[in-house]
C-alpha positions, 0 to 999 in steps of 0.5 A: 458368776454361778458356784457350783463346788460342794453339796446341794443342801443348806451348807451353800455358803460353806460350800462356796467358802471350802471351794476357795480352801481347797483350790489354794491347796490343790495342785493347779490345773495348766492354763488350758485346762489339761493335765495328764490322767491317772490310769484306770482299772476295766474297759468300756466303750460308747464312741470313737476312742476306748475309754475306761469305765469303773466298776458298777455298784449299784442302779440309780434310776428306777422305782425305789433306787436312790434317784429315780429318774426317766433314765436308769444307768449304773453308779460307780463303786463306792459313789454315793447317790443322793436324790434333790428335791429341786422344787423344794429346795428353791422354795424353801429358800425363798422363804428364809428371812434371815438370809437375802443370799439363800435364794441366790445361792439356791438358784446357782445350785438348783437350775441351769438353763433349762433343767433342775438339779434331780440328784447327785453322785458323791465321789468323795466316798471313793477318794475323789473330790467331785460330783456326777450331777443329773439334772432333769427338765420338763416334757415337751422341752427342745431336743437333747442338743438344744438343751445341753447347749443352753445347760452350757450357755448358763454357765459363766466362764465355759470356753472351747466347747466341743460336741458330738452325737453318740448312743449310749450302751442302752441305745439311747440316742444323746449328745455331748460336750467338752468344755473348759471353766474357767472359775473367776474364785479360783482362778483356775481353769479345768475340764469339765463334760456333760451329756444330755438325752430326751425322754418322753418325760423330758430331757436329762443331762448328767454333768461331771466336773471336779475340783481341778482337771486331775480330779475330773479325769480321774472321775471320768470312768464313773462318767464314762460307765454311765454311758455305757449303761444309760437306757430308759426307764 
């Protein structure tokens, strides 16, 4: 089973144990992973439906920004941005003796499928309990479908996939999906989305979960304004 609640750094263990605390105090989501959304503020839309979008706080992306990456697309307002030397990371895990697990959990934490984790959005500074994740491969990888679908199929516990082909707001063209997880920890099943892209350096997927569906929806304007901002870099 992958674990992925909580920061990417050497906490992973308390990570795993906050994530059973704060899913016996949070309300639970229905059994097929809906739940009804909190309004927004502001308007924005990238494909069939209008859906809000937050307010922008700052660019992630380019040459000295917070994360830089192949793309570039705006952070939500009050969304803090720390970039993840994946690489690092896993190697220094590798190396600590003093905990079998380290790698294991570095591991759960770091890569999916084809791609690294790259940086992480923190909402908690805006009042929610969740994380818009970038996570980049090498170039010369599949094609933005093919990637987001192997992201997907490295995770345990996805069901009722759901995707669809789009253009950003910078006309980059990409692919996204709609799932369910169901977490076998907490016994909860929530929404979860994700959206990949290719670049000349390699693909991109930003993923956006959340403790249970409430946050995630309540999350998804900052989501959604990376849509509508992403170009490349």
């Amino acid at each position: 089973m992958q674990v992925r609640v909580g920061a990417v750094s050497g906490r992973m263990v308390v990570a795993v144990a906050l994530a059973a605390v704060l899913g016996g105090c949070a309300q639970s989501a229905k059994s097929d992973g809906s739940r009804p959304p909190k309004s927004s503020a502001g308007a924005g839309d990238t494909g069939a439906e209008a859906k809000d979008t937050a307010a922008a706080g700052g660019t992630i992306g380019p040459a000295g920004s917070a994360c830089e990456l192949p793309v570039s697309f705006d952070v939500a307002k009050r969304w803090k941005a720390k970039s993840i030397d994946a690489g690092k990371e896993l190697d220094k895990a590798s190396k600590k003796s003093d905990d079998d697990l380290s790698g294991a959990f570095a591991e759960a934490f770091l890569r999916q499928g084809p791609v690294t984790a790259a940086c992480e959005i923190d909402a908690k500074p805006a009042g929610n309990i969740g994380f818009l994740r970038v996570w980049t491969g090498k170039a010369g990888d599949a094609d933005a479908g093919g990637v987001l679908r192997a992201f997907v199929a490295a995770e345990d516990g996805v069901s009722k996939a759901k995707y669809r082909s789009f253009k950003t707001g910078g006309g980059v063209s990409a692919v996204e999906v709609e799932y369910l997880y169901t977490s076998k920890l907490l016994e909860e099943t929530k929404k979860e989305s994700a959206f990949a892209v290719s670049t000349p350096d390699g693909p991109v997927v930003l993923h956006l979960g959340g403790m249970d569906t409430e946050e995630h929806e309540q999350m998804r304007p900052a989501y959604d304004l990376a849509k509508k901002t992403l170009k490349l870099v």
